[in-house]
Each structure stands twice: as structure tokens, then as C-alpha cells.
Biotite code that builds the C-alpha atoms (Angstrom):
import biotite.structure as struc

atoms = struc.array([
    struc.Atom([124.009, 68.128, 98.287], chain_id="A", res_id=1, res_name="UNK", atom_name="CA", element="C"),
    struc.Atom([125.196, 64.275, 99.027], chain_id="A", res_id=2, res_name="UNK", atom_name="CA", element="C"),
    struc.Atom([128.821, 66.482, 100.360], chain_id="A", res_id=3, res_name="UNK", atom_name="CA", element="C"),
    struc.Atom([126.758, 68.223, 103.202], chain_id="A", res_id=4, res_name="UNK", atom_name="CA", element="C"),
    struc.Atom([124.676, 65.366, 104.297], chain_id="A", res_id=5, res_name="UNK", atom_name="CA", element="C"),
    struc.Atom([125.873, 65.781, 108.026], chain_id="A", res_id=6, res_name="UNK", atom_name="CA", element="C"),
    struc.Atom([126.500, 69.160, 107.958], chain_id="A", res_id=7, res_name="UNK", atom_name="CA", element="C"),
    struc.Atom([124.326, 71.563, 109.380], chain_id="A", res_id=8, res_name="UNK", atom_name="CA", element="C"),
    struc.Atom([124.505, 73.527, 106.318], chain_id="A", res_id=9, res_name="UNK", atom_name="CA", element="C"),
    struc.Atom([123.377, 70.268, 104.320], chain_id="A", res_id=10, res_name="UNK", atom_name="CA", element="C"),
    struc.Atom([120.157, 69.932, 107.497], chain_id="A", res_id=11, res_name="UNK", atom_name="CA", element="C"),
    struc.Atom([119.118, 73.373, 106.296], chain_id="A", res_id=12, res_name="UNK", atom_name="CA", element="C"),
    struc.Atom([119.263, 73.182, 102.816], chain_id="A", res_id=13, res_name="UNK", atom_name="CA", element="C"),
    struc.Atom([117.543, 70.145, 102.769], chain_id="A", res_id=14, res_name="UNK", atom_name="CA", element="C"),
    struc.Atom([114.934, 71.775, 105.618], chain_id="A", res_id=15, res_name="UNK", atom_name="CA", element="C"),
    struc.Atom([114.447, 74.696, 103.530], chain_id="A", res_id=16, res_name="UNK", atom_name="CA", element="C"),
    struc.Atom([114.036, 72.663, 99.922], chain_id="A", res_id=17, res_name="UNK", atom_name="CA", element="C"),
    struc.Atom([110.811, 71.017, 101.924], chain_id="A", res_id=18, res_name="UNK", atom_name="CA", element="C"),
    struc.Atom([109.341, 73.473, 102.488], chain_id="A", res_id=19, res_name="UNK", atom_name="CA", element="C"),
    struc.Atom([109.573, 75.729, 99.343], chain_id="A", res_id=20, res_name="UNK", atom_name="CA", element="C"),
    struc.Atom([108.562, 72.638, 97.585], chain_id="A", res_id=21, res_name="UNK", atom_name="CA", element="C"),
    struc.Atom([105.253, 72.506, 99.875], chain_id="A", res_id=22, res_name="UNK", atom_name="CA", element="C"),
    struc.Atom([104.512, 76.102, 99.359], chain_id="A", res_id=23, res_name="UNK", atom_name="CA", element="C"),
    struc.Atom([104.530, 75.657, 95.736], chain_id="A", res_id=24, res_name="UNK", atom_name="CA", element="C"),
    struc.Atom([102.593, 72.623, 95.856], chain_id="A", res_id=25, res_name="UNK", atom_name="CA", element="C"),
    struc.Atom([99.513, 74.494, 98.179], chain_id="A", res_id=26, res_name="UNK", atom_name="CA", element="C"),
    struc.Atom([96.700, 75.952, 96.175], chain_id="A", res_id=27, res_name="UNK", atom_name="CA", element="C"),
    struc.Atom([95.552, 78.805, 97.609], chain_id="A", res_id=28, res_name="UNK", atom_name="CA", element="C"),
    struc.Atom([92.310, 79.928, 96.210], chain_id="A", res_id=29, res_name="UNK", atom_name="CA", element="C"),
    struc.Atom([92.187, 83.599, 94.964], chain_id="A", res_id=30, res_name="UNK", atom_name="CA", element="C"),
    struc.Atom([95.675, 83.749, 95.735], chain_id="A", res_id=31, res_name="UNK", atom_name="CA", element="C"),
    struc.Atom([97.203, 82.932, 91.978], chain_id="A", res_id=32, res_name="UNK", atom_name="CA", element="C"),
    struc.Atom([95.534, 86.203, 91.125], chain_id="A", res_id=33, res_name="UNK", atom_name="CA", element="C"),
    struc.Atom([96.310, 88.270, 93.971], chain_id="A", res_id=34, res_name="UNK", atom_name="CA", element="C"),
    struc.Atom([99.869, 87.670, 95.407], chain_id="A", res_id=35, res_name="UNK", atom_name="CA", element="C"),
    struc.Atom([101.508, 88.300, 91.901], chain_id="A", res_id=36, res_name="UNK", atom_name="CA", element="C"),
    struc.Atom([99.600, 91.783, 91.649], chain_id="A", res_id=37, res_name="UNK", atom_name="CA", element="C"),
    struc.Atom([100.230, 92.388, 95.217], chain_id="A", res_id=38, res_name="UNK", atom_name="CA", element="C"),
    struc.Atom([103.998, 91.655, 94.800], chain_id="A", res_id=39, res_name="UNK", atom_name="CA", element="C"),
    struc.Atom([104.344, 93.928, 91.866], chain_id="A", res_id=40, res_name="UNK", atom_name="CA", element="C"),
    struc.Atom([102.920, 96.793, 93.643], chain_id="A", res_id=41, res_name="UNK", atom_name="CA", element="C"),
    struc.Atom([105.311, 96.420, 96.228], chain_id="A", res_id=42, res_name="UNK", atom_name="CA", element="C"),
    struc.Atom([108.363, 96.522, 93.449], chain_id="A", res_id=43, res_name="UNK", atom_name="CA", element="C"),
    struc.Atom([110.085, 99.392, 94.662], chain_id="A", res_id=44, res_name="UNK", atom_name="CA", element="C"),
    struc.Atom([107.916, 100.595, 97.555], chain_id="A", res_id=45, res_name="UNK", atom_name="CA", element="C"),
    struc.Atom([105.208, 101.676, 95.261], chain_id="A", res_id=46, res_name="UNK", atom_name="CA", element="C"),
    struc.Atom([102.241, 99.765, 97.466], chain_id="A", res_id=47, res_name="UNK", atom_name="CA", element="C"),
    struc.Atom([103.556, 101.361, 100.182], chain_id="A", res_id=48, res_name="UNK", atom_name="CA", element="C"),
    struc.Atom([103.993, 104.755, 99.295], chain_id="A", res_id=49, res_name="UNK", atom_name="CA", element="C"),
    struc.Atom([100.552, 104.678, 98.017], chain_id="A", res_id=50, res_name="UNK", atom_name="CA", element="C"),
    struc.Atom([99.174, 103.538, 101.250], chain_id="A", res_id=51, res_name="UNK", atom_name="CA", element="C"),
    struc.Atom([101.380, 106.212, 103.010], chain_id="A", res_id=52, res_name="UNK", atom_name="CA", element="C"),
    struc.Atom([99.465, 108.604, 100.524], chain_id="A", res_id=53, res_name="UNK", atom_name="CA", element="C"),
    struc.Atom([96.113, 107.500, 101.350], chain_id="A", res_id=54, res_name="UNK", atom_name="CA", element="C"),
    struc.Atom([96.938, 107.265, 104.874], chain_id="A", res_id=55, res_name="UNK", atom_name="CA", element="C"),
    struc.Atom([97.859, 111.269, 104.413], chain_id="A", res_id=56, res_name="UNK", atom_name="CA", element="C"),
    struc.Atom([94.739, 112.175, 102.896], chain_id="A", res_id=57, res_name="UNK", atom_name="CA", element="C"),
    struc.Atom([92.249, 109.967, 104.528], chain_id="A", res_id=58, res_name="UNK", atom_name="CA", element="C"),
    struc.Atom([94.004, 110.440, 107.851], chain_id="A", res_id=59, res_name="UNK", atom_name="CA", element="C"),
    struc.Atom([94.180, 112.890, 110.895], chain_id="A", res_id=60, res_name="UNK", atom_name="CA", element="C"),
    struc.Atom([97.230, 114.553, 111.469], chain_id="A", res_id=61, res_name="UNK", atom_name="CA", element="C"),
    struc.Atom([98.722, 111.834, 113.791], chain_id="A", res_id=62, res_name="UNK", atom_name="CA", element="C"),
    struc.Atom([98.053, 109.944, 110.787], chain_id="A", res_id=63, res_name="UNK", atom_name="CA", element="C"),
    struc.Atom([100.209, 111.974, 108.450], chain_id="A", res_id=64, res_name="UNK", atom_name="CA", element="C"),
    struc.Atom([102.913, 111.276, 111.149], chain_id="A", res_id=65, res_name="UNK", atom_name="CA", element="C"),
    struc.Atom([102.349, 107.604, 110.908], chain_id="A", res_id=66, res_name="UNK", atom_name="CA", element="C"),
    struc.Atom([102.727, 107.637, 106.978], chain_id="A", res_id=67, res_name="UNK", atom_name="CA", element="C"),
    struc.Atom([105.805, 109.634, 107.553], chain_id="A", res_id=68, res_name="UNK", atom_name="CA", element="C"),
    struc.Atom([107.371, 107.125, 110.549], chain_id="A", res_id=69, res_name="UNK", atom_name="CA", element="C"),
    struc.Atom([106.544, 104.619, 107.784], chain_id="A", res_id=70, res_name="UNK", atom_name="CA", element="C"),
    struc.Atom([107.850, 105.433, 105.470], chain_id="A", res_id=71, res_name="UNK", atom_name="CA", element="C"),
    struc.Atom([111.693, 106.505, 107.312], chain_id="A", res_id=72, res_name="UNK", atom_name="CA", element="C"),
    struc.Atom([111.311, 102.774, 108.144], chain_id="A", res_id=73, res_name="UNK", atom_name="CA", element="C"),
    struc.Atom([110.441, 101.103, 104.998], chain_id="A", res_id=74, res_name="UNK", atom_name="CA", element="C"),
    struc.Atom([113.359, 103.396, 103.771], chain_id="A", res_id=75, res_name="UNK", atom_name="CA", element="C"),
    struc.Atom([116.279, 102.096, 106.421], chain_id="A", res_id=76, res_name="UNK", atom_name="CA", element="C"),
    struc.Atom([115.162, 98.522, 106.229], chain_id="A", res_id=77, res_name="UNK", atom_name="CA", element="C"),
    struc.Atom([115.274, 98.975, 102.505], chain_id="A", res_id=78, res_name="UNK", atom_name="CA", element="C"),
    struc.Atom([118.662, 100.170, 102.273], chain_id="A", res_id=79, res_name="UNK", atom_name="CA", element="C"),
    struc.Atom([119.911, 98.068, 105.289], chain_id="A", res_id=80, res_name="UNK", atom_name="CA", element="C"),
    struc.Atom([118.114, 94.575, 103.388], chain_id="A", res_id=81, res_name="UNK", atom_name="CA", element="C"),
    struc.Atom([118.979, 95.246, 99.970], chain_id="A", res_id=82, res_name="UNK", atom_name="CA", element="C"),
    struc.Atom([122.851, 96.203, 100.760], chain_id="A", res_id=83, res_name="UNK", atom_name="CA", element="C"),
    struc.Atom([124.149, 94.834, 103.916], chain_id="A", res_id=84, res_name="UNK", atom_name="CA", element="C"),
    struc.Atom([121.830, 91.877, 104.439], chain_id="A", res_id=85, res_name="UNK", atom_name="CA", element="C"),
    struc.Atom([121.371, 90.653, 101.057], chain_id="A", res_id=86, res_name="UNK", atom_name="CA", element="C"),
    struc.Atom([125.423, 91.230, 100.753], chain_id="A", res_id=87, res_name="UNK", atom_name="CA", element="C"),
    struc.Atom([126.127, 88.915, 103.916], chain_id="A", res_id=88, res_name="UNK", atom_name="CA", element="C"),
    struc.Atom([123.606, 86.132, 103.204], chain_id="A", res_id=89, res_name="UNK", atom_name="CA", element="C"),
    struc.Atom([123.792, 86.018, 99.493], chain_id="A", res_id=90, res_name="UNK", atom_name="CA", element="C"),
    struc.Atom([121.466, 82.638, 99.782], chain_id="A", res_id=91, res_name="UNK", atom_name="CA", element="C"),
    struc.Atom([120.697, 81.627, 95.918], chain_id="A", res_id=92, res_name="UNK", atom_name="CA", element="C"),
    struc.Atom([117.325, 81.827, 94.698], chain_id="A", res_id=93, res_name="UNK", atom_name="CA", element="C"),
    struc.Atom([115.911, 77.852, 94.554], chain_id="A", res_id=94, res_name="UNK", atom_name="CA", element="C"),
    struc.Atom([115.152, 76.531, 91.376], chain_id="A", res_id=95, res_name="UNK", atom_name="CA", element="C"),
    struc.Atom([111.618, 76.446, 90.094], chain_id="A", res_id=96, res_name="UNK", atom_name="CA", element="C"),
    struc.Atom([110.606, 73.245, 89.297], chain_id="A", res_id=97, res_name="UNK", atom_name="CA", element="C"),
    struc.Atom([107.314, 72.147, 91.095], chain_id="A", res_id=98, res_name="UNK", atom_name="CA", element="C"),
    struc.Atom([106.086, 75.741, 91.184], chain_id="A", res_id=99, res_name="UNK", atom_name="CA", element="C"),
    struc.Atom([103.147, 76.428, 88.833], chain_id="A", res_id=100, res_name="UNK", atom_name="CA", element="C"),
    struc.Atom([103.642, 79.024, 86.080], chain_id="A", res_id=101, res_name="UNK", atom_name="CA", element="C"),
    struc.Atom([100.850, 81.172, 87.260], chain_id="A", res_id=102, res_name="UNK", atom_name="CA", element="C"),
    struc.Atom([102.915, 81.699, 90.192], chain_id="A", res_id=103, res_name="UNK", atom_name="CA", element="C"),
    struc.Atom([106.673, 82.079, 88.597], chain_id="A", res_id=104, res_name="UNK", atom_name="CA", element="C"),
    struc.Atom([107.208, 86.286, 87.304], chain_id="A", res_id=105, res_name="UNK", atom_name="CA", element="C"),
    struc.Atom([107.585, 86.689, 83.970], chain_id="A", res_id=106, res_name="UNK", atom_name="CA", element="C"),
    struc.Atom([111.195, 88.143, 85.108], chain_id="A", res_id=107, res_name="UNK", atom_name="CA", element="C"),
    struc.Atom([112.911, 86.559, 87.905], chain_id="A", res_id=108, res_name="UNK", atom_name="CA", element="C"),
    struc.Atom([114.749, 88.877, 89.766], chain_id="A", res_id=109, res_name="UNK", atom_name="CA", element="C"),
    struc.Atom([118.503, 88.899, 90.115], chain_id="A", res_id=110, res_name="UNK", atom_name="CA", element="C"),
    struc.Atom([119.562, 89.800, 93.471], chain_id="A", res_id=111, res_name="UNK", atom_name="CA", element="C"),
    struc.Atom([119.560, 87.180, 96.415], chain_id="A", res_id=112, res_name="UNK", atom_name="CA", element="C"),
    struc.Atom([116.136, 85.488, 97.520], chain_id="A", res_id=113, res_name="UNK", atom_name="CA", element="C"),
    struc.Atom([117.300, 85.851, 101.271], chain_id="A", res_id=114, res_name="UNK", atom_name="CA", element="C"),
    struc.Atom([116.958, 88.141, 103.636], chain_id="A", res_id=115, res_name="UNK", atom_name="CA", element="C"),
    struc.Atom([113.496, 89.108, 101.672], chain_id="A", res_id=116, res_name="UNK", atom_name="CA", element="C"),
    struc.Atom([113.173, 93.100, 100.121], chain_id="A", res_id=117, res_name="UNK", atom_name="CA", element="C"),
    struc.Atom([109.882, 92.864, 99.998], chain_id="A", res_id=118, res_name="UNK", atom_name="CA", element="C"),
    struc.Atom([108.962, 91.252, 103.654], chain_id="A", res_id=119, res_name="UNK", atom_name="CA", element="C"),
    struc.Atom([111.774, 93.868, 105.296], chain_id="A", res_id=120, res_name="UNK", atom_name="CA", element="C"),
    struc.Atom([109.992, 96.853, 103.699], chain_id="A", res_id=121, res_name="UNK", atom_name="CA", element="C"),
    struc.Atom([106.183, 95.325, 104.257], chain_id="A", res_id=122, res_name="UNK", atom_name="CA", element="C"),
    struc.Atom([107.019, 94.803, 107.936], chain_id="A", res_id=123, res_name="UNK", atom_name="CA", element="C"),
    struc.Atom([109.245, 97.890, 108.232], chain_id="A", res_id=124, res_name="UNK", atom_name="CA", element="C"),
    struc.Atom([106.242, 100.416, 106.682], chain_id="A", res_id=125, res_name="UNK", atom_name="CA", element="C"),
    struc.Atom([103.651, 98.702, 109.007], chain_id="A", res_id=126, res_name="UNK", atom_name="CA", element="C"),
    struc.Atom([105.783, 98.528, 112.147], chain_id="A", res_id=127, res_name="UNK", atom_name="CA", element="C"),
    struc.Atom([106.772, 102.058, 111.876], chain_id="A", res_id=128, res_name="UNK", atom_name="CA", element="C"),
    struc.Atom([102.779, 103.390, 111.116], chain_id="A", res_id=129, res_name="UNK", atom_name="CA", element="C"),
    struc.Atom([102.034, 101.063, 114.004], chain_id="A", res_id=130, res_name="UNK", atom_name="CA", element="C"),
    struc.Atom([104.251, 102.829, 116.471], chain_id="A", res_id=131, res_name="UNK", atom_name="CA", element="C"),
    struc.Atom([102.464, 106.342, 115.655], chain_id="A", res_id=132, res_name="UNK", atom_name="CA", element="C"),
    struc.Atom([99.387, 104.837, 115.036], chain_id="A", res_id=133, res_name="UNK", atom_name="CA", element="C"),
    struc.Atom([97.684, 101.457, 116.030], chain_id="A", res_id=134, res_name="UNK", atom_name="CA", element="C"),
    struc.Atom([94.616, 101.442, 114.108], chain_id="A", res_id=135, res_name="UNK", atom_name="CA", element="C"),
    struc.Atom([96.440, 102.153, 111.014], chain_id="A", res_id=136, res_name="UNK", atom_name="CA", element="C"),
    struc.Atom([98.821, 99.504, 112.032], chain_id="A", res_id=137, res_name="UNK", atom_name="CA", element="C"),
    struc.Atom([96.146, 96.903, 112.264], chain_id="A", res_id=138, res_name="UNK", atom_name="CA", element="C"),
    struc.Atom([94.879, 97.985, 109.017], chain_id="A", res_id=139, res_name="UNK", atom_name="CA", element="C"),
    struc.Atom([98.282, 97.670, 107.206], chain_id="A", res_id=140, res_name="UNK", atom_name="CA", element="C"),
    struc.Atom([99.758, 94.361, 108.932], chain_id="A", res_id=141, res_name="UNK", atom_name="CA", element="C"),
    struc.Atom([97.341, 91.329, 107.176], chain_id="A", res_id=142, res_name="UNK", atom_name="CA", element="C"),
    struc.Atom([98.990, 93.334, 104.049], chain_id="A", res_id=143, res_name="UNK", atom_name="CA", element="C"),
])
């Protein structure tokens, strides 16, 4: 990295090292148990067409609408992430040195680390329930 020290690039990189390396570092209580399970179920959409299920069932029919709206979104910024922004970014996954093993996946993935599948959909699927309907919204977004 000593090639991009004055580069903006090099400002970044370093920027962006910090504060992976602080994340990994923070113990979050509850959170080595959760956040792995919780990113699993999102593999694939699979957290989110459940909720989109439950929100069917448990739900009015506005509700049903919602899960629908959600789930065209999750699908667009799904496609859109995983092909055209992951494509254009192509921003390396870091290295995993400093970050405990409960937190590291038994297999790391092999696309891109940046722009983020898994925040596009999450925000995409909540967003578009929002839109159709707010309380369901609310309920989805700390997710």
C-alpha cells in the first residue's frame, strides 16, 4: 500500500482497513450467536421470503401487497447488486486476520465484498414493504 500513500485510493484503503479492523475488534454481546444465523438466513433471500410469507398470512390484504412490493424490490436490487454493481466495484474481500473465528463462515464467499448482497436485498425488501405498508416497515427495518 506504501505505492498509494498520497493517493486518494491509498486514503481509502487505509480509511476502510481502520475500520474493518475496529469492527472485528468490538464484542458485541449476543451478537457472535446471532449475526452468523441471521446472515445465513438471508443466503439467497430465504429470511426474507419467509418474512414476506408471514407477512401474507399474518397480514391484511394491504399487507399481502407489501410482501409482494417487497419482494419485486429485494428481487431488482438483487439482480442489479449482484451483476452490475458487484461487476463495477469488484472491491476484494479484506483479509481476516484480527477477526475472531466465531465470527469468520465456515465458507467465505467468492464474489466481491462491495457493494453488499445482503445489505441491498435487506434494505430493498424493507423499503419496498415500507412504501405499502409502514407498520410492517418499522417492524422489518432494525432487521
Amino acid at each position: 500500500m506504501a505505492d498509494h500513500a498520497l493517493t486518494w485510493s491509498g486514503t481509502f484503503a487505509r480509511w476502510d482497513r481502520r475500520v474493518f479492523d475496529a469492527v472485528a475488534r468490538r464484542h458485541w454481546p449476543g451478537a457472535d450467536r446471532v449475526l452468523p444465523r441471521l446472515g445465513r438466513a438471508a443466503n439467497h433471500g430465504v429470511l426474507w421470503g419467509g418474512a414476506a410469507a408471514a407477512i401474507a398470512v399474518f397480514g391484511s390484504a394491504g399487507a399481502r401487497k407489501a410482501a409482494v412490493r417487497g419482494v419485486a424490490s429485494l428481487a431488482l436490487a438483487s439482480a442489479t447488486i449482484n451483476t452490475i454493481g458487484k461487476w463495477s466495484v469488484r472491491r476484494p474481500r479484506p483479509l481476516l486476520e484480527g477477526v475472531p473465528l466465531t465470527r469468520r463462515l465456515a465458507t467465505q464467499p467468492q464474489t466481491t465484498s462491495f457493494p453488499s448482497g445482503h445489505s441491498a436485498s435487506a434494505f430493498a425488501f424493507a423499503t419496498g414493504v415500507a412504501l405499502a405498508s409502514p407498520g410492517w416497515g418499522a417492524v422489518l427495518a432494525p432487521v
